[in-house]
C-alpha positions in Angstrom: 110.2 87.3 98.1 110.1 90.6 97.7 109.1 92.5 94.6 111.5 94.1 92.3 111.2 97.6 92.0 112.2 99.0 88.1 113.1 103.1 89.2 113.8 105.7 86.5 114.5 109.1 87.5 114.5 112.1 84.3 117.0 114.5 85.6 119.6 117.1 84.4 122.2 117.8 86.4 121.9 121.3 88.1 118.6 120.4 89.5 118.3 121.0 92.9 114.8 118.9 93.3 116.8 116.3 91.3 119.4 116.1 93.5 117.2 116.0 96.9 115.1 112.9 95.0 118.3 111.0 94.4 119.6 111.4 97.9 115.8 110.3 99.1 116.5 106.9 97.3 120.1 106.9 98.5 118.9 107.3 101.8 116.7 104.9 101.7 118.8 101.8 99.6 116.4 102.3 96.8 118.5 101.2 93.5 117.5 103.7 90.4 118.5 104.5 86.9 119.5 107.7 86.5 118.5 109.4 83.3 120.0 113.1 81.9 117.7 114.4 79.8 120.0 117.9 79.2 122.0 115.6 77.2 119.5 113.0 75.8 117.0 114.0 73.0 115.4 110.7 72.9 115.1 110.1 76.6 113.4 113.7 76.9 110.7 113.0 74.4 110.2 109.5 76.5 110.0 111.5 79.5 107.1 113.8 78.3 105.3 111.2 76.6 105.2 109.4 79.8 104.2 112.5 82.4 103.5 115.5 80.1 106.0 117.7 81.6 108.9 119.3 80.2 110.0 119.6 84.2 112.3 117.8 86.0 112.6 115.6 87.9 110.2 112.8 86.9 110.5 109.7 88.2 109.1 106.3 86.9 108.4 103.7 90.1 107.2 100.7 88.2 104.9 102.5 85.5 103.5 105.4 88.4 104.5 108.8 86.7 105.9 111.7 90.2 106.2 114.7 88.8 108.7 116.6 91.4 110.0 115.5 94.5 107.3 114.6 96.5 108.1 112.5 98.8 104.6 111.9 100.2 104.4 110.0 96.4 107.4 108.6 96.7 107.7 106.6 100.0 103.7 105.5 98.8 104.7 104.1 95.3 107.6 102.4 97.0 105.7 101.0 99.8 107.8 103.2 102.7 106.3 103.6 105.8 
C-alpha cells in the first residue's frame, strides 16, 4: 500500500514560481491543496510560522517545509525518481 502523501502549496495567484510548482504536481498526478495566501490572513501567518518566509511559494510535503520551486526538493520529498 502506498503512503498517502498530505501536499500544501502557499501561493497567490500572480506567481509565476507558483504556477510552474503546480504544473510540476499536475504533471506528475500529485493531488495538492492549494492555499492563497493574498487573500488569507490566517493561512499566511501559518505559512511563515511553518518556513519563515514571507515568499511564495511554500510548499508543505508531509511536514518537510520547500521554500520555492525546487524541484530537485520536490521529486526527493515525494519519492520521484
Amino acid at each position: 500500500m502506498e503512503e498517502q502523501m498530505s501536499i500544501t502549496i502557499y501561493s497567490t495567484p500572480d506567481c509565476p514560481w507558483c504556477k510552474k510548482t503546480k504544473e510540476f504536481f499536475k504533471e506528475h498526478k500529485i493531488e495538492f491543496n492549494d492555499v492563497d495566501v493574498s487573500s488569507d490572513a490566517k493561512a499566511a501567518d501559518e505559512m511563515i510560522k511553518k518556513s519563515g518566509q514571507k515568499g511564495v511559494p511554500v510548499i508543505d510535503a508531509n511536514g518537510k517545509i520547500i521554500v520555492g520551486f525546487d524541484e530537485h526538493s520536490l521529486k526527493k520529498a515525494l519519492h520521484l525518481k
